[in-house]
C-alpha positions in Angstrom: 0.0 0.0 0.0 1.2 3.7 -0.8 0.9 4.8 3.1 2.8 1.6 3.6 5.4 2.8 1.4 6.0 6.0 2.7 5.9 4.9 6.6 8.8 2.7 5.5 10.5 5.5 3.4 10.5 8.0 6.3 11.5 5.3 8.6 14.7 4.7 6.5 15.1 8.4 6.2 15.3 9.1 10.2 17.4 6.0 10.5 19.8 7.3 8.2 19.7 10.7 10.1 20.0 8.8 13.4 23.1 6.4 12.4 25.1 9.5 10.9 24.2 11.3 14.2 24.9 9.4 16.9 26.4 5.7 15.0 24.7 2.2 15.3 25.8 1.6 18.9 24.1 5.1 20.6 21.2 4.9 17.8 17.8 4.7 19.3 15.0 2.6 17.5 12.8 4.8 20.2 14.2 8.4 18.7 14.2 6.8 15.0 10.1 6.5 15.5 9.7 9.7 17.2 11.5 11.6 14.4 9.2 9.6 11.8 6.0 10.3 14.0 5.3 6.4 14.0 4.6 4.1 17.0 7.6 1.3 17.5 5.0 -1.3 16.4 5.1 0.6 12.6 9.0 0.0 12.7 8.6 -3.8 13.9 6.5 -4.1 11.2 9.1 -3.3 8.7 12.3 -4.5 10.2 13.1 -7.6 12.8 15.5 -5.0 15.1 17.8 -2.1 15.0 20.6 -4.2 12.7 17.6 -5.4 10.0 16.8 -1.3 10.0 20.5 -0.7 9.4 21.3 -3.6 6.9 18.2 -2.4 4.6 19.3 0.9 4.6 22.8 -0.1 3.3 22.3 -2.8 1.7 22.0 -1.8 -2.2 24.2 0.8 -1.8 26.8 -1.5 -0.4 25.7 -4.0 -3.6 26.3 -2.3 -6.0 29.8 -1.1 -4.9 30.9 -4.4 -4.8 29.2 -4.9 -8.4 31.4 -1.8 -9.4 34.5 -3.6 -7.5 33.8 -7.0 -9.1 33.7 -5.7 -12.4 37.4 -3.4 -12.3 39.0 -6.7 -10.6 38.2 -9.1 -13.3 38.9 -6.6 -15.9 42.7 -6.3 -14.5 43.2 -9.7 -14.3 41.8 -10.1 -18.0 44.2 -7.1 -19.2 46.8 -9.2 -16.4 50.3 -9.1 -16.5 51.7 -6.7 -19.3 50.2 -3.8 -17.9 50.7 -3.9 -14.7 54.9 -4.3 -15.2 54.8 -1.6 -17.8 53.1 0.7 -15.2 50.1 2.1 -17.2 48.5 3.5 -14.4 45.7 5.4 -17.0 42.8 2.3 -16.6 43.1 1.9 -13.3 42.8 5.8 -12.6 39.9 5.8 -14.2 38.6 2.7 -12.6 39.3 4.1 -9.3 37.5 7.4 -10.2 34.4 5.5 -11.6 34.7 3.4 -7.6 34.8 6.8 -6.2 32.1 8.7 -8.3 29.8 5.9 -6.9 30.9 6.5 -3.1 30.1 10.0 -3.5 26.6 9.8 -4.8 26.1 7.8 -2.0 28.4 9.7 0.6 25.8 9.3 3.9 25.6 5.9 3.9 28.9 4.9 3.3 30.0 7.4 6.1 27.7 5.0 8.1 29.4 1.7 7.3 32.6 3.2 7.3 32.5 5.2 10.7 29.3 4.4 12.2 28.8 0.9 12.0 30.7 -0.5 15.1 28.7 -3.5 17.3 26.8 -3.9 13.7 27.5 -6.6 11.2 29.2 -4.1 8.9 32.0 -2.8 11.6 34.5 -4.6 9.8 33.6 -3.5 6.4 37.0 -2.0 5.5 38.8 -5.2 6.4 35.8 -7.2 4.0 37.2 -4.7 1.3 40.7 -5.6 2.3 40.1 -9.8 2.1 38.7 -9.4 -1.5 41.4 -7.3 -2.7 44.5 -9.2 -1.4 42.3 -12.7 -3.1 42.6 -10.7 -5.7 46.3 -9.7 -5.9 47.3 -13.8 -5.6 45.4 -14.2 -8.3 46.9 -11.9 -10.5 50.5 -12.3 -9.3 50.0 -16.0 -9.8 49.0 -15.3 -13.1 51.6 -13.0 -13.7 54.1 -15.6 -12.2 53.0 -17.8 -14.9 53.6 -16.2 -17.8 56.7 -14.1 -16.7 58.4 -16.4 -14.0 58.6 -13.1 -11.3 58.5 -14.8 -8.1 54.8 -13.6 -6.6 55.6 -11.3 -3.4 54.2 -13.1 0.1 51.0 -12.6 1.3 51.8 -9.6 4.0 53.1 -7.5 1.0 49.9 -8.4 -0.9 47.9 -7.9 2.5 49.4 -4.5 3.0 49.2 -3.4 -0.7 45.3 -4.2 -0.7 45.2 -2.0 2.7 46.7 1.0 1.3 44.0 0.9 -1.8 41.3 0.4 0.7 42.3 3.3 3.2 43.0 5.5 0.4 39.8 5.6 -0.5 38.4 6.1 3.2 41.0 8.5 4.2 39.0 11.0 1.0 35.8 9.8 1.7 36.4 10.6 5.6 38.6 13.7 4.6 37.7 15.4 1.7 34.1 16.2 1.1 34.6 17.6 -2.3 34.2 15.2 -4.7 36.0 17.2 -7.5 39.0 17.5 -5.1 38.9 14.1 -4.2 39.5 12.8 -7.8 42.0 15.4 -8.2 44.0 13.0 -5.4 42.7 10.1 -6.3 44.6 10.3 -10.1 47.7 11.2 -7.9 47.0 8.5 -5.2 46.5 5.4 -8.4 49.6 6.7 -10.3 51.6 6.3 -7.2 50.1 2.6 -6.3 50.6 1.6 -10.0 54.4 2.8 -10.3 54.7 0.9 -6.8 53.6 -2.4 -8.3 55.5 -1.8 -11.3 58.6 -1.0 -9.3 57.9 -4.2 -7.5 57.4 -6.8 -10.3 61.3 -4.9 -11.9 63.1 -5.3 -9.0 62.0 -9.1 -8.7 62.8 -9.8 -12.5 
Protein backbone atom coordinates (compact mmCIF):
# COMPACT_ATOMS: atom_id res chain seq x y z
CA UNK A 1 0.00 0.00 0.00
CA UNK A 2 1.17 3.65 -0.84
CA UNK A 3 0.93 4.77 3.12
CA UNK A 4 2.78 1.63 3.63
CA UNK A 5 5.37 2.84 1.37
CA UNK A 6 6.03 6.01 2.68
CA UNK A 7 5.92 4.91 6.63
CA UNK A 8 8.78 2.72 5.51
CA UNK A 9 10.55 5.47 3.35
CA UNK A 10 10.48 7.97 6.34
CA UNK A 11 11.49 5.33 8.64
CA UNK A 12 14.71 4.65 6.53
CA UNK A 13 15.13 8.37 6.23
CA UNK A 14 15.27 9.14 10.20
CA UNK A 15 17.41 5.98 10.52
CA UNK A 16 19.82 7.27 8.25
CA UNK A 17 19.71 10.73 10.12
CA UNK A 18 20.00 8.81 13.40
CA UNK A 19 23.07 6.45 12.36
CA UNK A 20 25.11 9.51 10.94
CA UNK A 21 24.20 11.29 14.20
CA UNK A 22 24.87 9.37 16.87
CA UNK A 23 26.45 5.69 15.04
CA UNK A 24 24.70 2.22 15.26
CA UNK A 25 25.77 1.61 18.95
CA UNK A 26 24.06 5.08 20.59
CA UNK A 27 21.19 4.95 17.81
CA UNK A 28 17.75 4.74 19.32
CA UNK A 29 14.99 2.64 17.47
CA UNK A 30 12.79 4.80 20.20
CA UNK A 31 14.23 8.43 18.67
CA UNK A 32 14.21 6.83 15.00
CA UNK A 33 10.06 6.46 15.52
CA UNK A 34 9.69 9.73 17.24
CA UNK A 35 11.54 11.63 14.45
CA UNK A 36 9.21 9.56 11.78
CA UNK A 37 6.05 10.35 13.96
CA UNK A 38 5.33 6.41 13.96
CA UNK A 39 4.65 4.09 17.03
CA UNK A 40 7.63 1.31 17.51
CA UNK A 41 5.03 -1.30 16.38
CA UNK A 42 5.11 0.58 12.61
CA UNK A 43 9.00 0.02 12.68
CA UNK A 44 8.59 -3.81 13.91
CA UNK A 45 6.49 -4.09 11.24
CA UNK A 46 9.11 -3.32 8.69
CA UNK A 47 12.33 -4.51 10.15
CA UNK A 48 13.09 -7.57 12.84
CA UNK A 49 15.50 -5.04 15.11
CA UNK A 50 17.82 -2.09 14.97
CA UNK A 51 20.60 -4.21 12.71
CA UNK A 52 17.57 -5.38 10.00
CA UNK A 53 16.84 -1.34 10.00
CA UNK A 54 20.54 -0.71 9.36
CA UNK A 55 21.27 -3.64 6.87
CA UNK A 56 18.16 -2.39 4.56
CA UNK A 57 19.29 0.91 4.63
CA UNK A 58 22.80 -0.11 3.34
CA UNK A 59 22.32 -2.85 1.67
CA UNK A 60 22.00 -1.85 -2.20
CA UNK A 61 24.16 0.84 -1.76
CA UNK A 62 26.85 -1.47 -0.37
CA UNK A 63 25.66 -4.04 -3.57
CA UNK A 64 26.33 -2.30 -5.95
CA UNK A 65 29.78 -1.12 -4.90
CA UNK A 66 30.90 -4.43 -4.82
CA UNK A 67 29.20 -4.86 -8.37
CA UNK A 68 31.38 -1.81 -9.39
CA UNK A 69 34.46 -3.61 -7.49
CA UNK A 70 33.75 -7.02 -9.09
CA UNK A 71 33.75 -5.68 -12.38
CA UNK A 72 37.42 -3.39 -12.32
CA UNK A 73 39.03 -6.74 -10.65
CA UNK A 74 38.24 -9.08 -13.27
CA UNK A 75 38.88 -6.56 -15.94
CA UNK A 76 42.66 -6.33 -14.46
CA UNK A 77 43.23 -9.70 -14.26
CA UNK A 78 41.76 -10.09 -17.98
CA UNK A 79 44.24 -7.12 -19.15
CA UNK A 80 46.81 -9.22 -16.36
CA UNK A 81 50.27 -9.06 -16.48
CA UNK A 82 51.69 -6.65 -19.26
CA UNK A 83 50.25 -3.80 -17.88
CA UNK A 84 50.68 -3.92 -14.66
CA UNK A 85 54.91 -4.29 -15.23
CA UNK A 86 54.75 -1.63 -17.84
CA UNK A 87 53.10 0.73 -15.21
CA UNK A 88 50.10 2.10 -17.23
CA UNK A 89 48.49 3.47 -14.43
CA UNK A 90 45.68 5.38 -17.04
CA UNK A 91 42.83 2.28 -16.60
CA UNK A 92 43.15 1.95 -13.31
CA UNK A 93 42.81 5.77 -12.59
CA UNK A 94 39.89 5.79 -14.21
CA UNK A 95 38.61 2.67 -12.62
CA UNK A 96 39.32 4.05 -9.31
CA UNK A 97 37.48 7.45 -10.25
CA UNK A 98 34.43 5.54 -11.58
CA UNK A 99 34.69 3.39 -7.59
CA UNK A 100 34.82 6.82 -6.18
CA UNK A 101 32.10 8.70 -8.26
CA UNK A 102 29.85 5.91 -6.86
CA UNK A 103 30.90 6.48 -3.06
CA UNK A 104 30.13 10.04 -3.47
CA UNK A 105 26.58 9.81 -4.80
CA UNK A 106 26.13 7.85 -2.03
CA UNK A 107 28.36 9.72 0.59
CA UNK A 108 25.85 9.29 3.92
CA UNK A 109 25.61 5.88 3.88
CA UNK A 110 28.91 4.90 3.34
CA UNK A 111 30.00 7.38 6.05
CA UNK A 112 27.69 4.99 8.06
CA UNK A 113 29.42 1.75 7.28
CA UNK A 114 32.55 3.22 7.31
CA UNK A 115 32.47 5.21 10.69
CA UNK A 116 29.32 4.39 12.19
CA UNK A 117 28.80 0.94 12.04
CA UNK A 118 30.69 -0.54 15.08
CA UNK A 119 28.70 -3.45 17.29
CA UNK A 120 26.84 -3.94 13.70
CA UNK A 121 27.51 -6.59 11.17
CA UNK A 122 29.16 -4.12 8.87
CA UNK A 123 31.95 -2.77 11.56
CA UNK A 124 34.49 -4.61 9.78
CA UNK A 125 33.56 -3.55 6.44
CA UNK A 126 37.04 -2.01 5.47
CA UNK A 127 38.76 -5.16 6.36
CA UNK A 128 35.82 -7.21 3.96
CA UNK A 129 37.16 -4.67 1.25
CA UNK A 130 40.67 -5.62 2.26
CA UNK A 131 40.05 -9.79 2.09
CA UNK A 132 38.66 -9.40 -1.50
CA UNK A 133 41.39 -7.26 -2.66
CA UNK A 134 44.48 -9.17 -1.37
CA UNK A 135 42.33 -12.68 -3.06
CA UNK A 136 42.55 -10.73 -5.74
CA UNK A 137 46.30 -9.73 -5.89
CA UNK A 138 47.33 -13.78 -5.56
CA UNK A 139 45.39 -14.24 -8.26
CA UNK A 140 46.85 -11.88 -10.54
CA UNK A 141 50.50 -12.28 -9.28
CA UNK A 142 50.03 -16.00 -9.81
CA UNK A 143 49.03 -15.30 -13.12
CA UNK A 144 51.58 -13.03 -13.75
CA UNK A 145 54.13 -15.55 -12.18
CA UNK A 146 52.98 -17.82 -14.94
CA UNK A 147 53.58 -16.16 -17.82
CA UNK A 148 56.73 -14.05 -16.72
CA UNK A 149 58.44 -16.43 -14.03
CA UNK A 150 58.63 -13.12 -11.27
CA UNK A 151 58.49 -14.85 -8.06
CA UNK A 152 54.85 -13.63 -6.55
CA UNK A 153 55.63 -11.30 -3.45
CA UNK A 154 54.21 -13.13 0.09
CA UNK A 155 51.01 -12.63 1.34
CA UNK A 156 51.76 -9.64 4.04
CA UNK A 157 53.07 -7.47 1.01
CA UNK A 158 49.94 -8.43 -0.90
CA UNK A 159 47.93 -7.92 2.53
CA UNK A 160 49.43 -4.49 3.00
CA UNK A 161 49.21 -3.38 -0.74
CA UNK A 162 45.32 -4.19 -0.73
CA UNK A 163 45.15 -2.01 2.69
CA UNK A 164 46.74 1.01 1.31
CA UNK A 165 44.00 0.95 -1.84
CA UNK A 166 41.33 0.40 0.74
CA UNK A 167 42.30 3.32 3.17
CA UNK A 168 43.01 5.52 0.35
CA UNK A 169 39.76 5.64 -0.51
CA UNK A 170 38.36 6.12 3.15
CA UNK A 171 40.96 8.46 4.15
CA UNK A 172 39.03 11.00 1.03
CA UNK A 173 35.84 9.82 1.68
CA UNK A 174 36.40 10.61 5.62
CA UNK A 175 38.58 13.70 4.62
CA UNK A 176 37.66 15.40 1.66
CA UNK A 177 34.06 16.22 1.12
CA UNK A 178 34.56 17.63 -2.31
CA UNK A 179 34.18 15.23 -4.72
CA UNK A 180 35.95 17.16 -7.46
CA UNK A 181 38.96 17.53 -5.10
CA UNK A 182 38.89 14.06 -4.20
CA UNK A 183 39.46 12.77 -7.79
CA UNK A 184 42.01 15.37 -8.20
CA UNK A 185 43.96 13.02 -5.42
CA UNK A 186 42.74 10.08 -6.28
CA UNK A 187 44.62 10.33 -10.10
CA UNK A 188 47.74 11.16 -7.88
CA UNK A 189 46.96 8.54 -5.24
CA UNK A 190 46.55 5.41 -8.38
CA UNK A 191 49.58 6.71 -10.29
CA UNK A 192 51.58 6.32 -7.21
CA UNK A 193 50.07 2.61 -6.25
CA UNK A 194 50.64 1.59 -10.02
CA UNK A 195 54.37 2.83 -10.33
CA UNK A 196 54.73 0.89 -6.81
CA UNK A 197 53.62 -2.35 -8.27
CA UNK A 198 55.48 -1.83 -11.30
CA UNK A 199 58.61 -1.01 -9.33
CA UNK A 200 57.89 -4.19 -7.48
CA UNK A 201 57.41 -6.76 -10.30
CA UNK A 202 61.27 -4.89 -11.94
CA UNK A 203 63.12 -5.33 -8.97
CA UNK A 204 62.01 -9.14 -8.73
CA UNK A 205 62.83 -9.83 -12.48
Amino acid sequence: MPEDKATKEKLLACAKQEFLEKGYMKASLRSICKKANVTTGALYFFFENKGDLLSTLVKDTLNGLMEQISAHLYMEIDTNAQTAMEGDASEDIRAAKEILHYLYQHYDLVLILLTKSQGSAYENITDRFVEVFENHYTMLMEQIHEKTGIPVPDRYFQHWTAHMQIDAFVHLLTHVEDEEEAMRYMEQIVSYLVAGWAGTLSHSR
